[in-house]
Structures are given as structure tokens and as C-alpha cells.
N, C-alpha and C positions, 0 to 999 in steps of 0.2 A: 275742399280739403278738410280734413276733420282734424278740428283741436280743442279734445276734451282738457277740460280744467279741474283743480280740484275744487274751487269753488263755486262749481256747479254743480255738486255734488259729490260726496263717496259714500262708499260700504264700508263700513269697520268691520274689522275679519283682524283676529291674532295673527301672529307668524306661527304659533303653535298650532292651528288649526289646521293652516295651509302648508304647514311641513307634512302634517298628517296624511293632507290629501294626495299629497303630490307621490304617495310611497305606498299607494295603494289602486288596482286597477278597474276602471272604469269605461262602460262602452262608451260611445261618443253620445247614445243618446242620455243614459246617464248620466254625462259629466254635463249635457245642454240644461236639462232638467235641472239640475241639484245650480250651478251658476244661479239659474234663474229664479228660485227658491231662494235663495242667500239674496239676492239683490233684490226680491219682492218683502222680507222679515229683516235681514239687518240694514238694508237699505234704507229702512222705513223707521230701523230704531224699535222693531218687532221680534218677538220670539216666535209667534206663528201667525200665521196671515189666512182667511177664508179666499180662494182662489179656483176657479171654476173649469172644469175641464177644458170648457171650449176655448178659457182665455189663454189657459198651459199651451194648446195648439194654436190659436191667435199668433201670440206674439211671439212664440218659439217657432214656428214656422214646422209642425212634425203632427201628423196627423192625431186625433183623438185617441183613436184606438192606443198607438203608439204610445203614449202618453198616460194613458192610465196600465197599461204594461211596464211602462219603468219606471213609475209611481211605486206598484206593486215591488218591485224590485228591488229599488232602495229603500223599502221600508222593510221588506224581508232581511237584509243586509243591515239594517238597522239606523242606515243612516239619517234617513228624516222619518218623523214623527206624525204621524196619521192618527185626528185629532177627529171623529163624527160627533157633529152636534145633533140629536137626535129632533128636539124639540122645533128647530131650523133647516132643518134637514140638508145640514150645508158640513163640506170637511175643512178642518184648519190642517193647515200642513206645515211643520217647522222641520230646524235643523236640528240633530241631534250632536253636536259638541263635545259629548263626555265619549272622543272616541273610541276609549278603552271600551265602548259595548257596541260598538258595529259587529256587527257577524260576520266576517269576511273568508270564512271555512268556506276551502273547496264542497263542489256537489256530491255526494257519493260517486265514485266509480264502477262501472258495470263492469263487468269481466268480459274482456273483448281480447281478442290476440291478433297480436302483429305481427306479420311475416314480413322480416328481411330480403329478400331476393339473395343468390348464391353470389357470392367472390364479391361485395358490396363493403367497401372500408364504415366500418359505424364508429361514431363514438358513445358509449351507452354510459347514461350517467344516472345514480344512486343517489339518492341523499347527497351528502356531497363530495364524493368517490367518481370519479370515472375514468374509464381505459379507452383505447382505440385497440381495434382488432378486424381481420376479416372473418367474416362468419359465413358459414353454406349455408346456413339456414339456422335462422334465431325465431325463437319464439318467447312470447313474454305475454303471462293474463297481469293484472290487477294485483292478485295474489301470489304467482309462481316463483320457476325456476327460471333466471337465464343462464344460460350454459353456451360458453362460443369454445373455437375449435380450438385456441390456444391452452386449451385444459381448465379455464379458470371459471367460477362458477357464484353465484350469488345465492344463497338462503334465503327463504320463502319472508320477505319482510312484509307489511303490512302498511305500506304506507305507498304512495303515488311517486309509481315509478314514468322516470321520462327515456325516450330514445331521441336523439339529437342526430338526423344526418348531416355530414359536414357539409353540403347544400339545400335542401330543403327537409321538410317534416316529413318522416314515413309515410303517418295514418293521412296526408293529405291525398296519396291515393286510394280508388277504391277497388275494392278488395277482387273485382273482374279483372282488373288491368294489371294488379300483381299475379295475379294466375298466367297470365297471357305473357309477362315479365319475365316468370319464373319457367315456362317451358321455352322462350324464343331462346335459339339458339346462340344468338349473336347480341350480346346486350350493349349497346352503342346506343348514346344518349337519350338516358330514358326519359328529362322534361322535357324533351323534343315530341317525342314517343305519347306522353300522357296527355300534352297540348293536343296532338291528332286524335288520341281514343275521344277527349273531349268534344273534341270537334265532330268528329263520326258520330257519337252518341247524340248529340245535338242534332245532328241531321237526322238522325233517326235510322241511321243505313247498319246497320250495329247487328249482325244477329245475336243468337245465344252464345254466351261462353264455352258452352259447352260444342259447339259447331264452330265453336272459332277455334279452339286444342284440337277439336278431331281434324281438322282440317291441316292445322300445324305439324299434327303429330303423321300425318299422310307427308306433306311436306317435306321434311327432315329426313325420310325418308328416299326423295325422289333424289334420280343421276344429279339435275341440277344444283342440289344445295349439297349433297355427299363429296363432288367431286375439287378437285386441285384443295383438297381441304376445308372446305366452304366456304371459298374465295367469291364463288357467285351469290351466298345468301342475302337478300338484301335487309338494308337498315331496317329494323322494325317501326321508324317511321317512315320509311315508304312504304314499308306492306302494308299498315294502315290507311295512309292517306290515298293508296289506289286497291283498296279494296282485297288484297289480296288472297284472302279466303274462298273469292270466289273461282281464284284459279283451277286448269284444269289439269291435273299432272299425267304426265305422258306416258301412256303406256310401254315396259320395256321390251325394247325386239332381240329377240332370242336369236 
């Protein structure tokens, strides 16, 4: 049973420091990393400490490679301080405290666009403005316009725009399976749906996108899926998980 004591040791660390951190975000290997940095320099009553790759992966348990990647990371972000001793040929590595000069600016954004799928409730949020509406089809780059069906529209702002679906994140799919999304006929649950494309893909049974719509757009077409109103189309996660691309659709008798 483990009962650490203070007089077997502490870090002094402000509560200014630690309100800092706590309000800023960090991967997990980053936050392992930077812990073990603070408890190798103020643990020690140090401002920076000479510390050796292999021992950062040693005692943090994360492989080398690992480790001088998020080395490099937080010192890009500015948060520890990378210190080469040339004459030594050894690096000191501290923490950097004055966190008014972390650099914690997003990465530039690429212009990418998103497509909503049709009849799909979003709530798309601005700065910090947002509506709910249904959209047939939204698009939005980096830079653009959004424009949904309820007439109302947003001016080309300049700054990082988010789309929020009221259950998961849009761009967590990829941009095949909203193609596939956006012609099925019947849209009934689509994490269901994106679970199986995943799955298919993983197995490798997947053909082209483009042989998956011609095959749909054949489909949609056939007595089967036209008829009682398309009572018979099935879930697009069963047409997934049994292949159904491969079907053969029946010729009709005159």
C-alpha cells in the first residue's frame, strides 16, 4: 500500500504556476514529459537539470523516439527550455515559469471543407455565436461562407471556425463514407453505419467509392428499394456489414 509522506520529499511548484497549467491543453505524453521535468529541476531545488534521452524513456516508461518528439514540442510551445552545452555535448532542459511566453497559438489551418450530410440537426458555432438549424447541405473552408436553409448566413471571418454535431464531431468522418452517407437513401444511424464502413475497410473488403455510388445509384433504382415507398431499403448498416454492393439487381419482366 503506498503512503507517500511529505517528509520524504516534495516539489515546490506555486499555485500560480499550476492554475496555469491546468487551463491549458496538453497530450498525455506531454503532460508525462513536462511532470517529470518539474520533479527532476524543482525537485532537486534546480532550474535546469542535464537529463539523457534514454533516461526520459527509462523512468517515464515511453520510448525514445517518443520522447525527443515531445521534447521538441514543448519547447516549440515554449514551455521548457532547451539548454545545449556544446563544449559537453550534453542538453540542459528546464521549465520555463514566465508563462506569459508559452506559445500556445493554434497551427495554421489548411482549407479543408466539410460537408454536412442533408436533413442533419447541426449546431454550428462562431466565435462565440451559435444557432441550431437543419441544413441540406452545409459547407464551410477555413476562410468561407456558411449559409444554412433557414436564410441566415455568416461573413467570411478569419479566424477558426468549429462545427459541433449534437453527438459526435463531423470531420471524424472520412470524406468516403460521407459520400456514401450523402447518396443512401435511408439515413438511420449513421455511428452505427461509420462503425461497419470502419470495419469493412479494416478488412480490406472495401472497393472504390466510386463502385460503391454506381452500385447504389443502380440500386435505388431497382422494384426492391422503389416499391411500398422504400419500406424494403435496408439499414445502411446492414448494407455494409453484408456487402451489399455486391448485389445483383433483377432484371425487370415486361
Amino acid at each position: 500500500m503506498a503512503n507517500p509522506q511529505p517528509e520524504d520529499g516534495v516539489t515546490r511548484i506555486s499555485n500560480e504556476i499550476l492554475e496555469a497549467l491546468w487551463k491549458i491543453n496538453l497530450s498525455s505524453y506531454e503532460t508525462r514529459v513536462l511532470l517529470y521535468l518539474i520533479r527532476k529541476t524543482y525537485g532537486w531545488h534546480k532550474k535546469t537539470e542535464w537529463i539523457a534521452l534514454s533516461l526520459f524513456a527509462k523512468e517515464i516508461g515511453i520510448d525514445r523516439r517518443l520522447i525527443h518528439r515531445t521534447l521538441k514540442s514543448l519547447s516549440s510551445k515554449g514551455i521548457i527550455l532547451v539548454i545545449p552545452q556544446d563544449d559537453k555535448k550534453r542538453v540542459y532542459y528546464g521549465f520555463q515559469k514566465d508563462y506569459d511566453k508559452w506559445n500556445l497559438s493554434s497551427p495554421k489551418m489548411t482549407h479543408k471543407t466539410i460537408v454536412i450530410p442533408q436533413d442533419d440537426k447541426t449546431k454550428i458555432s462562431i466565435g462565440n455565436k451559435s444557432k441550431s438549424c437543419i441544413v441540406s447541405s452545409l459547407q464551410m473552408t477555413t476562410s468561407g461562407v456558411i449559409s444554412t436553409d433557414d436564410g441566415l448566413s455568416s461573413p467570411e471571418i478569419p479566424i477558426k471556425e468549429t462545427i459541433i454535431k449534437e453527438n459526435y464531431i463531423t470531420s471524424s468522418f472520412s470524406e468516403e463514407f460521407l459520400k456514401l452517407w450523402v447518396s443512401y437513401p435511408k439515413k438511420v444511424g449513421k455511428q452505427a453505419a461509420w462503425k461497419a464502413w470502419l470495419s469493412a475497410k479494416k478488412k480490406g473488403i472495401l472497393p472504390p467509392i466510386e463502385t460503391i455510388i454506381q452500385k447504389l445509384t443502380e440500386q435505388k433504382k431497382s422494384d426492391q428499394w422503389t416499391k411500398e415507398k422504400g419500406q424494403f431499403i435496408p439499414n445502411p448498416t446492414t448494407w455494409i456489414n453484408q456487402g451489399r454492393w455486391d448485389d445483383e439487381i433483377p432484371k425487370k419482366k415486361w
